[in-house]
N, C-alpha and C positions, 0 to 999 in steps of 0.2 A: 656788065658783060660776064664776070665771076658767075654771078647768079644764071646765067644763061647760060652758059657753060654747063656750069651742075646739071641745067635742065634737060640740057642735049646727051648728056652719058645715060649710056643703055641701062636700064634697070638691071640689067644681068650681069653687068659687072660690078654692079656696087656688090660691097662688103656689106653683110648687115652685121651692126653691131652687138656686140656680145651682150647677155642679157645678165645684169644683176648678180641674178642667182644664180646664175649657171657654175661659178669659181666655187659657192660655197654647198650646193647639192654635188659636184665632184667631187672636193674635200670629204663632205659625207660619203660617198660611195665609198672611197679608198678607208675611210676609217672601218665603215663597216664590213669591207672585205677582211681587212685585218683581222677586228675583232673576232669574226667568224672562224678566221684560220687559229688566232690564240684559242679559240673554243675548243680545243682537241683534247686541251688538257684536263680536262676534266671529263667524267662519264658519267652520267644520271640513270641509276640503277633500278628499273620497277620491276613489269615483265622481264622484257630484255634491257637491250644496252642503248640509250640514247646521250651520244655525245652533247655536251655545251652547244656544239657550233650547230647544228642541228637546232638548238630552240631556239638559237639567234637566229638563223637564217632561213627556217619556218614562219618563226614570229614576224620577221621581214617582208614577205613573201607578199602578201597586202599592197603596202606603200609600192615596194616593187615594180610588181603589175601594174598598182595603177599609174604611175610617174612613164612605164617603158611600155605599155601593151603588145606594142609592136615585133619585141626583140621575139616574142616567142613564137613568132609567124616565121618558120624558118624551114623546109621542105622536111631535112633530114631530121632535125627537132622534133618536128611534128611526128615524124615517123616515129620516132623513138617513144616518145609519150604515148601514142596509140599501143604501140604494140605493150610497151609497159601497162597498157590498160587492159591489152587482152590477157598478159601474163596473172594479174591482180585477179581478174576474172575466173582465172585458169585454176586460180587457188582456194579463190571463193566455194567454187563447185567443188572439186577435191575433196574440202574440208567438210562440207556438207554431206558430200558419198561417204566419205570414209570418216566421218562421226569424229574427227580428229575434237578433241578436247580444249575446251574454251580459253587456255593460255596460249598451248602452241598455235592455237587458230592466230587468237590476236597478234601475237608476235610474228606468225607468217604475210597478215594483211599489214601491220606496220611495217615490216623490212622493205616491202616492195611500196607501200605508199608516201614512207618518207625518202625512199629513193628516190621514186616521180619528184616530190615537194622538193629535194634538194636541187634535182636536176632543174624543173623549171627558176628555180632561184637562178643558181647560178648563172642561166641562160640569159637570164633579164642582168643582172651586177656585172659581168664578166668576157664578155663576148667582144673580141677586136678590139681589147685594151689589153698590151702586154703591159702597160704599166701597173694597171689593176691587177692582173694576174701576177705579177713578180710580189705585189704588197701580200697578195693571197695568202700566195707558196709561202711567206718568210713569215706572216703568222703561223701556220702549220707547221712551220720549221720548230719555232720558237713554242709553239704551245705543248707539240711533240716533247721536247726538250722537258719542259716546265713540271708537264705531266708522269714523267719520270719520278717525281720529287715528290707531289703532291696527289697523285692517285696512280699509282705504280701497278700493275696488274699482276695477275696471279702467277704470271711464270719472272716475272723482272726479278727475283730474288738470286734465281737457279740460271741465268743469263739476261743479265743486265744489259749485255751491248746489243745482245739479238732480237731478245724482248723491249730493249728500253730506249736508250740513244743510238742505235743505227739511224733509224729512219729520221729524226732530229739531225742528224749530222749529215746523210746524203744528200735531203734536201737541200741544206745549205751548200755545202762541197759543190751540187750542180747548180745553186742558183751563182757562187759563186764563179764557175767555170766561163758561164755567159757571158760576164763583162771580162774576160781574157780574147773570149772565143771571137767576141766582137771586134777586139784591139786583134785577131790575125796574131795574137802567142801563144800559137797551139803548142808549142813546147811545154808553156805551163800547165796548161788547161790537162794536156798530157799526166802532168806530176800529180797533180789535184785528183785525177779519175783513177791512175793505177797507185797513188798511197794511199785512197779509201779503199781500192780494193783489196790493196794488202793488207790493211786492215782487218777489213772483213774475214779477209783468207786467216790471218792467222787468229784472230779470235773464233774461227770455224761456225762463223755463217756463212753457207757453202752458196746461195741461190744468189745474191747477191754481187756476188763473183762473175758469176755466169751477165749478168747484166749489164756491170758496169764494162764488162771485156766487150760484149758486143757494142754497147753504146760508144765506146774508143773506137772499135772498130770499123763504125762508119760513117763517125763525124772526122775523125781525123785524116792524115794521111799516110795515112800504115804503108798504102802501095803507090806510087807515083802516078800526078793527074793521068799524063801522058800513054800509061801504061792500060788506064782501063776504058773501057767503052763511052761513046758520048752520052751526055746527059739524059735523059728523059725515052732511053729507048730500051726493048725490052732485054738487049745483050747487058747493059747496066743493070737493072735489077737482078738477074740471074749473077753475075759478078758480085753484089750484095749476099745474094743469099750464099754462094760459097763462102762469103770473108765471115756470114754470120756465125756460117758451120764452123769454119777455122777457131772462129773464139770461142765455139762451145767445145769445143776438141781438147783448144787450150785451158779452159778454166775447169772440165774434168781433170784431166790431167795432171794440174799444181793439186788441186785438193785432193785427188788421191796418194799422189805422191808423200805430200805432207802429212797427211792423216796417219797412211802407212809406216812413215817414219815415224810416230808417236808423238810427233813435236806435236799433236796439238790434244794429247792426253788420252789413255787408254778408252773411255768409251767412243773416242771419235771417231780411233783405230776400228773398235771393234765392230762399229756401227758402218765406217765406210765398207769393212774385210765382207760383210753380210750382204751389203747391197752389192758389191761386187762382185760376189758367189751366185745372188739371185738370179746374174743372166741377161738382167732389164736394164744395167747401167745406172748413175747416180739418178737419171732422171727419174723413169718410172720407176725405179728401187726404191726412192725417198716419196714415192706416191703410186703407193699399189691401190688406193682406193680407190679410185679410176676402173679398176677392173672388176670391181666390185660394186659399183653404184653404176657399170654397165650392165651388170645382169639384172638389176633394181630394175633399169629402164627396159630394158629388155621382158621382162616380167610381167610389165604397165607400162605400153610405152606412150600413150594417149594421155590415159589419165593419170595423176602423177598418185605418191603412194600416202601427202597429207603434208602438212608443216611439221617439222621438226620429228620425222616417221620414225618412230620406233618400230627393229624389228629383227629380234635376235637370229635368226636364220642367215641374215646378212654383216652381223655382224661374228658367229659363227663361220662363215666362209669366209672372213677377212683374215681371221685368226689363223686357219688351217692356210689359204694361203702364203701366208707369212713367213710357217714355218717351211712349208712342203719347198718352196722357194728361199729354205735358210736367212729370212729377215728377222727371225725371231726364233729364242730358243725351244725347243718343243714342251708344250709345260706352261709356257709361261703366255697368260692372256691380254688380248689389247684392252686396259680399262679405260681409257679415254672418250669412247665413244658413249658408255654408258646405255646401252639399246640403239642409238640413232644408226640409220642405214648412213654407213659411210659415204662421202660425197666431196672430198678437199674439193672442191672446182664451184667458180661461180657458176658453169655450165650444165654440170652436173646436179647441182644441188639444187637450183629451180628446177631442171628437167626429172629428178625424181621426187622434191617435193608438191610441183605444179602439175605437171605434165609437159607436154611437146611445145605447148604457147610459152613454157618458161622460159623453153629452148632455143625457141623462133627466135628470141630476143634477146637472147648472147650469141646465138649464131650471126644476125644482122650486123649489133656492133663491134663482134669478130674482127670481121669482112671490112669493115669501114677503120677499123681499128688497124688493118695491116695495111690500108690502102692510103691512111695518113702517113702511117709510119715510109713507106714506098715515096712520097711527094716529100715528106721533109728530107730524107738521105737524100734524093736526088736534087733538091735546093739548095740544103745546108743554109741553112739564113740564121742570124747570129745567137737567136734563143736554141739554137739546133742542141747543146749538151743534154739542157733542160726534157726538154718536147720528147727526144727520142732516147731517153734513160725513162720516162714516164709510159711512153707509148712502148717501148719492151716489156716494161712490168706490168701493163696492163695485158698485153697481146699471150704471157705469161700467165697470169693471174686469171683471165676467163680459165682458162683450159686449167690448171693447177692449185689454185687457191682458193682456201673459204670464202666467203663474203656476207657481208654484214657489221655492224657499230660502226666505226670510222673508214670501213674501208667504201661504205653508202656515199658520203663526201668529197671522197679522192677520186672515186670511179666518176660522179659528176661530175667534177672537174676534167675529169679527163675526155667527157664527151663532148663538154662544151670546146676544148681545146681539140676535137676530130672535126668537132662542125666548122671551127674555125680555120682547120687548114683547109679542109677539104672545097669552104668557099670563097678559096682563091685558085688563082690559074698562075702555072705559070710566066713569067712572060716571054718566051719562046713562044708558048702556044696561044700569045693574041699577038696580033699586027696591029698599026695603027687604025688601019681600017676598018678592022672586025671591032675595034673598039669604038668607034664612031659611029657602026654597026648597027651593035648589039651593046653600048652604054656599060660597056666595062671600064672602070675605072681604077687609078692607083690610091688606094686608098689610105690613111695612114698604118693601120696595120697589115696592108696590104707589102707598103712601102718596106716595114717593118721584119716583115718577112723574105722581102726581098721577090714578093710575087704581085700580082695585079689581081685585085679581089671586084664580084660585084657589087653593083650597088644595091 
């Protein structure tokens, strides 16, 4: 009868049994994410800069594919990869037009194709495993840290917290925040996000600030549930974007304050007293090269101007800008650049080394980048300190910041974590029905998230 029994249960209910190896190829995966993330600490110096974790997780990239194929079939994936193929393309041509010179060529075709190679990496290792992802981050934390000690870069001398352990330490700080933010004691979670900022404020790294205020700002509950708009409609998001504004208001504010007051050392003063004369505010004050690697594009807006453009005309008008706008004293010249057209911005700096296809494709993951950042504030689901302290500095970082060596790794990461939010749904916006539907299901990082992902 037993045995007949067994016979009569539906094939669809049994449980199939785990298989073997599945405990000890997991094991491996989490080790190798690790390892990857410790890989930060070190940097392999030829042409340019290729981080450790980059030849582990290049060198990986093989087994990867062929163990997952599947994971890279993923609409918005797919999209990214392409259009990163027409950027690569974009620069191919460039360098060929404008006869750009056999190092900076190679360094321009390596920055973007081992940004592809990282992204599909991690696409395949990482994808709807917040488990894997937390081992990730806490190598990167650690390796961060490590590398301080053992390949310390050219500015950690002259600002060791800004150049060296900040980024080792927030990482942590926010992964720790997580397992609070889960336990509902946003009180602590609280204490953890504004004494790193305080931190940061008073050792006067100023960007940082502005970060961690917003990421308090809209995981936490600064203003009463009660008080603001429902969930997932567009009066909510506009309520966001004020509280954003409110923290950027406030974290200008202490830093000038402070600065002002000397406490945090005469050139800090004098350095904020300049941007504040400029006219443009800490923000574009601490990045006028924006306005200058707009006329670049502006100049060529097709084609871009080569890898790594040398071209003193631009960086002549960065100089006179500086001053004419009191950032710099009259006299004195930006060496930094050394001929390169100025470009701080991942945005700007394909779009005047590539041309417009550089552009196409930080404008894309922009877009997708404020549009995660919008679904996780409006869910708050228990990784939220993490995800949207990451997706601010990313949503920052297109528009503001260099990119390239280790920041090729963190940006992957962070797209895999956009594709990841972005394919799930709330669940307000499935019914049972739609999901019986249309085969949306709760999946465990779906669960995880506290939304309903497909399958």
């Amino acid at each position: 009868m037993a045995t007949a029994a067994r016979t009569m249960v539906s094939p669809r209910l049994q449980v199939r049994p785990p298989k073997r190896n599945e405990w000890a190829v997991s094991l491996g995966a989490d080790l190798l994410a690790f390892s990857i993330g410790l890989g930060m600490c070190y940097i392999v110096r030829i042409a340019g800069e290729i981080p450790t974790c980059e030849v582990i997780l290049i060198g990986s990239l093989p087994v990867l594919l062929a163990i997952h194929p599947d994971r890279i079939i993923r609409r918005r994936l797919l999209t990214m990869l392409v259009l990163m193929g027409l950027w690569l393309l974009a620069q191919i041509v460039t360098d060929i037009y404008r006869g750009t010179d056999i190092v900076n060529w190679a360094k321009g075709d390596a920055n973007i194709g081992f940004f592809m190679l990282d992204l599909a990496g991690l696409a395949v290792l990482l994808p709807h495993n917040l488990h894997r992802q937390k081992i990730f981050m806490l190598g990167l934390a650690l390796g961060s840290l490590i590398g301080v000690k053992i390949d310390p870069g050219v500015y950690v001398a002259g600002a060791p917290w800004k150049f060296g352990y900040a980024t080792g330490v927030m990482w942590l700080t926010m992964l720790i925040s997580c397992y609070f933010y889960r336990r509902r004691k946003y009180a602590v979670v609280g204490f953890l996000i504004l004494g790193i900022t305080g931190v940061n404020l008073v050792l006067n790294y100023r960007s940082p600030v502005l970060f961690l205020l917003v990421t308090a700002v809209l995981i936490l509950n600064v203003i009463p549930e009660r008080l603001l708009p429902p969930r997932g409609t567009t009066a909510r998001v506009a309520a966001l974007a004020v509280m954003v504004c409110a923290a950027g208001g406030l974290a200008s504010f202490a830093v000038s304050r402070l600065a002002d007051s000397g406490a945090l050392g005469p050139q800090a003063q004098l350095k904020n007293q300049m941007q504040s004369n400029s006219g443009m505010g800490l923000l574009f004050g601490g990045r006028p090269e924006i306005i200058v690697s707009s006329r670049a594009v502006f100049d060529s807006p097709f084609l871009g101007h080569g890898s790594w453009a040398r071209d003193m005309k631009y960086v002549d008008m960065m100089n006179d800008y500086s001053v004419d706008h009191g950032m710099r004293p009259e006299g004195e010249e930006e060496s930094e650049f050394q001929g390169l057209i100025p470009a701080h911005s991942h945005l700007m700096s394909a779009w005047v080394y590539a041309g417009v296809f550089g552009a196409v494709f930080w404008f894309y993951v922009f877009g997708l980048g404020v549009k995660a950042l919008i679904r996780i504030t409006t869910t708050l689901p228990p990784i939220s300190p993490l995800y949207v302290w990451l997706l601010v500095n990313f949503v920052f970082d297109v528009l503001f910041s260099p990119f390239g060596s280790i920041r090729r790794i963190i940006e992957a990461f962070i797209l895999v974590i956009i594709c990841d939010v972005l394919d799930v749904l709330p669940p307000a916006m499935v019914s049972v029905k739609s999901k019986m539907r249309s085969g949306v299901a709760t999946t465990g990082f779906g669960r995880a998230l506290g939304m309903n992902a497909r399958r």
